[in-house]
N, C-alpha and C positions, 0 to 999 in steps of 0.2 A: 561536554556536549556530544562526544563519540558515544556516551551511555544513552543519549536522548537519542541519537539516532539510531541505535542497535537495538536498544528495546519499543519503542516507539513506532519506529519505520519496521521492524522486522514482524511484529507481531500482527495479528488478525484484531480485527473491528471487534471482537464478543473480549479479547484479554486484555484490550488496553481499557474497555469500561468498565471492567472489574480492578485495572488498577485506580481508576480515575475515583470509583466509588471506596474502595482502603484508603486511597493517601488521606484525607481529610481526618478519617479515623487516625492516623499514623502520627501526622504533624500538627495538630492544635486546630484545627479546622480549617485549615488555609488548603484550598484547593488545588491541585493539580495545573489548573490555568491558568490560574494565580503567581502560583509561584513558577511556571514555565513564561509568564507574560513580563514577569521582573528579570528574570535572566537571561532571556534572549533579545535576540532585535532585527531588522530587516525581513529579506523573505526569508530565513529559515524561520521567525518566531510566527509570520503568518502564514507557514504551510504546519507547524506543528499544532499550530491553536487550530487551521483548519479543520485540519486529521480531528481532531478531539471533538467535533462537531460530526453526527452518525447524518443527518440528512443530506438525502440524495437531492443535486438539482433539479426541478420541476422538467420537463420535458413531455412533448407530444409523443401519445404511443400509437402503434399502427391499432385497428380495429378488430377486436377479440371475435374467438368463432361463437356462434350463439348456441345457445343449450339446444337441443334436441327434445321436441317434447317425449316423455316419459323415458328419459334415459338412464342408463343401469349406472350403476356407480361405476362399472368398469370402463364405461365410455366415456364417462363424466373425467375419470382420472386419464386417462390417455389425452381426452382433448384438453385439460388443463397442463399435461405437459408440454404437449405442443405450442401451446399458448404461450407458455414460460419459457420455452427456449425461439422463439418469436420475440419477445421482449427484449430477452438478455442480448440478443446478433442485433437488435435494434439500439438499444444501450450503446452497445459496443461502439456500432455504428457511426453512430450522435455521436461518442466521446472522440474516437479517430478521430472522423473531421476537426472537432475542436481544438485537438491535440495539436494538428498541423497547419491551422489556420494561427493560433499563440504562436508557431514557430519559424513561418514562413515570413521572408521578407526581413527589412532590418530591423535588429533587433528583437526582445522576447518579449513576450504579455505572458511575463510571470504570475501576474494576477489569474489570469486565465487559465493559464496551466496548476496551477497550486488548489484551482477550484474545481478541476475537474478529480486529478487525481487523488487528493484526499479524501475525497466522499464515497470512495469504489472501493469496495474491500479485495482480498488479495484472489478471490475466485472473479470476480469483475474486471480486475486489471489484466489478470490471463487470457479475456476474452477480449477485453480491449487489446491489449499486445497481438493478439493472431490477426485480430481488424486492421491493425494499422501496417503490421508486415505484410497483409493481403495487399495493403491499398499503396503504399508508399514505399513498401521494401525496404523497409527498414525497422529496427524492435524499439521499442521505447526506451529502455537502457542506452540505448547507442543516439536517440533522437535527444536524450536530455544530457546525458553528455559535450551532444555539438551544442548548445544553447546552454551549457553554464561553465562558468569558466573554473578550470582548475591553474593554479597555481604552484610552484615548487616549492615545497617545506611548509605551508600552507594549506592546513583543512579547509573547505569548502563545506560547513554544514548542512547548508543546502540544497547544493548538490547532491552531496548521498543522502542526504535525511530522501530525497526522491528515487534515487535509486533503492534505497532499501525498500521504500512502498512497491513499488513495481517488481523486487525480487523474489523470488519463490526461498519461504521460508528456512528450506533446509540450504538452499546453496547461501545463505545468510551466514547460518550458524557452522557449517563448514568454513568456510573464510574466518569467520572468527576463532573456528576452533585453530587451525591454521596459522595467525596472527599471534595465539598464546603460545605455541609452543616454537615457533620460529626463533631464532638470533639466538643471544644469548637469553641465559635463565628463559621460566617459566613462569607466563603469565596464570597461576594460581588461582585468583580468584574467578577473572574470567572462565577457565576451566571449570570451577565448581559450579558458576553459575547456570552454565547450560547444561551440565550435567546432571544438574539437581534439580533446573525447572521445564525439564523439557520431559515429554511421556515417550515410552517406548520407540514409539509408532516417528513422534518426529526425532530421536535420536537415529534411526535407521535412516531417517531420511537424508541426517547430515552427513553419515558416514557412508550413503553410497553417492551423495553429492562431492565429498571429498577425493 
């Protein structure tokens, strides 16, 4: 289960549909959700089927600026960026509150938190995260930590399977890288794994996360 939430929880929304579209090819037809819906159970198996689902919750958006008649493409591009970064501080926005309203008072609305977070790729959650430390003073790692319990000598898959969505990928793979070589021996495989599936660009990331 710590595999499901290191590649699963660690990866971007475009890698995990590309493994969801291989495994079928890989294992007899048997899909991805399939075989993650017979092995798991409670809220870790309903935030990971979540995740596997790419649609965004339906939401009110603010009102877009209107075209300009005869306007150049260069103002057509400027005012659609404005627009889009309008949207995403509105996103953001929507999700804080939702965030903290699941967390506020007794007890959690895991249901609620499992539906927001899994549908926000790992550039959305960043933006969520800066919203809700604007609004609450507090990061979303540290908000879902107080609201799930950890245990001693005992994984919580749920737990981090959410902290891993919410983490920035390279301080992921730093931590793991971390975890292998730690104690005694070397954890080997793990090693080769990230070493061999990860590009340039995010190996750099790990090693100046580390």
């Amino acid at each position: 289960k710590s595999i499901i939430v290191r590649i699963l929880g660690g990866n971007s929304k475009n890698v995990v549909e590309k493994i969801q579209r291989r495994y079928p090819e890989m294992y007899e037809g048997v899909t991805l959700t399939e075989a993650l819906y017979d092995e798991l159970s409670g809220d870790f198996r309903r935030a990971v089927l979540s995740f596997l689902y790419t649609s965004n919750a339906e939401m009110q958006c603010p009102d877009l600026t209107p075209a300009m008649p005869n306007e150049s493409p260069a103002t057509e591009a400027t005012r659609l960026a404005v627009d889009l970064t309008r949207l995403q501080d509105y996103v953001a926005h929507i999700d804080a509150r939702n965030i903290h309203q699941a967390c506020v008072g007794w007890g959690t609305d895991d249901k609620a938190l499992i539906g927001t977070l899994t549908r926000r790729t790992k550039e959305q959650l960043a933006k969520l995260n800066a919203a809700y430390v604007h609004r609450y003073s507090i990061t979303l790692i540290s908000q879902i930590k107080d609201e799930t319990i950890k245990l001693p000598f005992i994984s919580n898959h749920y737990r981090e399977f959410l902290i891993n969505i919410v983490s920035d990928r390279g301080k992921i793979d730093a931590i793991a890288l971390r975890q292998a070589i730690e104690g005694f021996g070397t954890d080997d495989s793990l090693l080769i794994e990230i070493c061999t599936t990860r590009t340039n660009a995010e190996l750099k990331a790990a090693k100046a996360m580390y």
